[in-house]
C-alpha positions in Angstrom: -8.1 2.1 0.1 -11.3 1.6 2.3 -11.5 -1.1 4.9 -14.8 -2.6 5.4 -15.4 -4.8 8.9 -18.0 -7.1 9.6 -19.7 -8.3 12.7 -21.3 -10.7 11.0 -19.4 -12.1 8.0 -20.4 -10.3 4.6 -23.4 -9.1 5.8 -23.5 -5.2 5.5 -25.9 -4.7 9.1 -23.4 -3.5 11.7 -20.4 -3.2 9.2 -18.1 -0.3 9.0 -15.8 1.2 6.4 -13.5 3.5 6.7 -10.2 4.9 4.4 -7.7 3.0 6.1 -5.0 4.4 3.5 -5.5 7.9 1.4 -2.2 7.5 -0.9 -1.0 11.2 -2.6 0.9 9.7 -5.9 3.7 11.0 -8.0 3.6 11.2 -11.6 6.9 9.7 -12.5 8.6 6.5 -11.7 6.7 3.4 -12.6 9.6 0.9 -12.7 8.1 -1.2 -9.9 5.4 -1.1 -11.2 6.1 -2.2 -14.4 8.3 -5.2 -13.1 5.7 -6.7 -11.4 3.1 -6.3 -14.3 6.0 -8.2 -16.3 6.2 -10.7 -13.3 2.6 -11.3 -12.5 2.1 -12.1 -15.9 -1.5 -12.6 -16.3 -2.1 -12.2 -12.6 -0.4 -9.3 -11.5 -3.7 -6.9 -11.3 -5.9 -9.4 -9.0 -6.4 -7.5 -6.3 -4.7 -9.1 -2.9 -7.2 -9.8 -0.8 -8.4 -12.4 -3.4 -5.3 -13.7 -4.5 -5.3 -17.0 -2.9 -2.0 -18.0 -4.6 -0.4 -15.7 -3.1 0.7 -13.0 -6.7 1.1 -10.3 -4.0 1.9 -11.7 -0.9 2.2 -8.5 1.3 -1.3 -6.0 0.6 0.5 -3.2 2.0 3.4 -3.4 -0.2 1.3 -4.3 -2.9 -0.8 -0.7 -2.8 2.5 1.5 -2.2 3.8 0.3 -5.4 0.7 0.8 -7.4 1.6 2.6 -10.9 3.5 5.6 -9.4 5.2 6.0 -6.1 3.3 7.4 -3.6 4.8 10.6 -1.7 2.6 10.9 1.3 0.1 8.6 3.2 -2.5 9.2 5.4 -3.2 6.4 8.0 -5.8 5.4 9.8 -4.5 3.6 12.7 -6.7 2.3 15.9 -6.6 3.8 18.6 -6.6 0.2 20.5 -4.1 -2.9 19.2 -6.6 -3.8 16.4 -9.2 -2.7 14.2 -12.5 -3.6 14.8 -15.9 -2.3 13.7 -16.2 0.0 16.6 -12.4 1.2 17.2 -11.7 4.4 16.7 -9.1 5.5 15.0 -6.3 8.4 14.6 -4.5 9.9 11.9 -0.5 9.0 10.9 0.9 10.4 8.0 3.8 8.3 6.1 6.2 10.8 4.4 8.1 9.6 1.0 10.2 11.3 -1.1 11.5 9.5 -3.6 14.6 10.0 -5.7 14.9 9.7 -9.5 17.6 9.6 -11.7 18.6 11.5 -15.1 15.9 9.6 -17.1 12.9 10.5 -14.0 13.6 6.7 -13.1 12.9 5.4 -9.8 16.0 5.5 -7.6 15.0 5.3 -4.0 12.0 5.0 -2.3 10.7 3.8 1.2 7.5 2.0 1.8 6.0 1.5 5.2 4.2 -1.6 7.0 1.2 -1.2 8.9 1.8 -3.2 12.3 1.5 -2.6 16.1 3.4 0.4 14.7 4.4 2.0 10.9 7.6 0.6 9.8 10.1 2.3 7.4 11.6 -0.1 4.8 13.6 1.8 2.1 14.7 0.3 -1.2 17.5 1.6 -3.4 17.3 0.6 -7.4 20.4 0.4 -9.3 19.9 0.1 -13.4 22.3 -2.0 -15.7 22.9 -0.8 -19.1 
């Protein structure tokens, strides 16, 4: 994912991109994935920073869960309390290692959120038969 900041608003002179996340994916395990596609209906690949009504709600979350689970991030955090278009930034990597069942099904899996500092959430996924 590549961040973009303005000093001026949408005008590219004295912008600055940079890959704020570099996700390493797994192949297997697209049950989120899939539940929000079924849950979105219609809206669920509108990419958050444009969903004004809110089909996403967190854009972190929302690029963890992406298709397959991802199993290791690379973050570029500021080096200050913010990012801003001449912060310099440093390098955390997120670990994940998800679980599967039987049936390579999503089991467990942790996401992070990018604050102050990077937060751990994990989820556990129980299937009904």
């Amino acid at each position: 994912m590549i961040e973009t900041f303005y000093t001026t608003p949408y005008n590219t002179n004295g912008s600055t991109s940079f890959t704020l996340y570099d996700f390493a994916r797994d192949t297997k395990g697209n049950q989120l994935y899939n539940l929000f596609q079924i849950l979105d209906n219609g809206i669920a690949n509108i990419p958050p920073d444009i969903a004004v009504f809110g089909a996403t709600g967190d854009m972190d979350f929302f690029y963890q869960l992406h298709k397959y689970p991802a199993v290791s991030t690379n973050i570029n955090r500021p080096v200050g309390d913010e990012y801003c278009v001449s912060c310099a930034v440093h390098l955390v990597n997120f670990n994940n290692t998800p679980q599967y069942d039987s049936q390579n099904r999503l089991m467990k899996y942790s996401t992070f959120f990018n604050d102050t500092e990077v937060y751990r959430t994990d989820y556990i996924i129980s299937y009904y038969k």
